[in-house]
C-alpha positions as CSV (number, residue, x, y, z in Angstrom):
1,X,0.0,0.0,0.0
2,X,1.1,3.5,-0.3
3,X,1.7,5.6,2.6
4,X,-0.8,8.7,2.8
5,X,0.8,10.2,6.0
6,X,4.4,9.2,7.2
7,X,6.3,11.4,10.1
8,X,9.0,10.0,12.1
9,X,10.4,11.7,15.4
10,X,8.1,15.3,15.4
11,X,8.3,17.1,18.1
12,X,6.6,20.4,19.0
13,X,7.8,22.8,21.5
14,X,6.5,26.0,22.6
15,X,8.0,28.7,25.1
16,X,12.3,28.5,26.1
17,X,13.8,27.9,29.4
18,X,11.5,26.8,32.3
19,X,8.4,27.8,30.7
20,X,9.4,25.2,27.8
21,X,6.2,23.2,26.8
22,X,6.3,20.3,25.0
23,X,3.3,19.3,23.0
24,X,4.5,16.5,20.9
25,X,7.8,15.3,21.4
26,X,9.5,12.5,19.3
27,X,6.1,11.5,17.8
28,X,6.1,8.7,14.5
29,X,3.0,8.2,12.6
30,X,2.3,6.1,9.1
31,X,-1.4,6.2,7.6
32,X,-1.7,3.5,4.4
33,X,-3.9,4.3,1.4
34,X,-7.4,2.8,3.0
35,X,-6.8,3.2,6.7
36,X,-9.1,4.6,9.5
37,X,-8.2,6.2,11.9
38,X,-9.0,7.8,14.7
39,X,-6.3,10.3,17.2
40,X,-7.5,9.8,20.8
41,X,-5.7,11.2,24.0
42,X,-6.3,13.0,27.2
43,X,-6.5,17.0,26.8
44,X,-3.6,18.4,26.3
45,X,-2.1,15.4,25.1
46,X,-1.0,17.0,21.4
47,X,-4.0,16.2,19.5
48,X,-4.8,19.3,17.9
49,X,-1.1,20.4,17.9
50,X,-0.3,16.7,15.9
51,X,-3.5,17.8,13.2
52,X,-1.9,21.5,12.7
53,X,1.3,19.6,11.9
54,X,-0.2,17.2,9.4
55,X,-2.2,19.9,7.5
């Protein structure tokens, strides 16, 4: 199959020093032609930060 999606190692930071956040952090993700799929997490987990990313 042919890969729609395919990230390796993503990370997301926001802020410097001590008030460093990081939203995704060495995240890896590969969505085939025909897949479902669904991101599920706790809030604040990265979710929306991991959809900006993808577009």
């Amino acid at each position: 199959m042919t890969a729609l999606i395919d990230i390796e190692n993503v990370s997301r930071i926001y802020g410097k020093g001590e008030a460093e956040v990081r939203a995704l952090d060495g995240v890896s993700l590969n969505i085939e032609a025909g897949e479902f799929v669904a991101i599920v997490g706790q809030s604040g987990s990265g979710k929306s930060t991991l959809m900006n990313i993808l577009g």
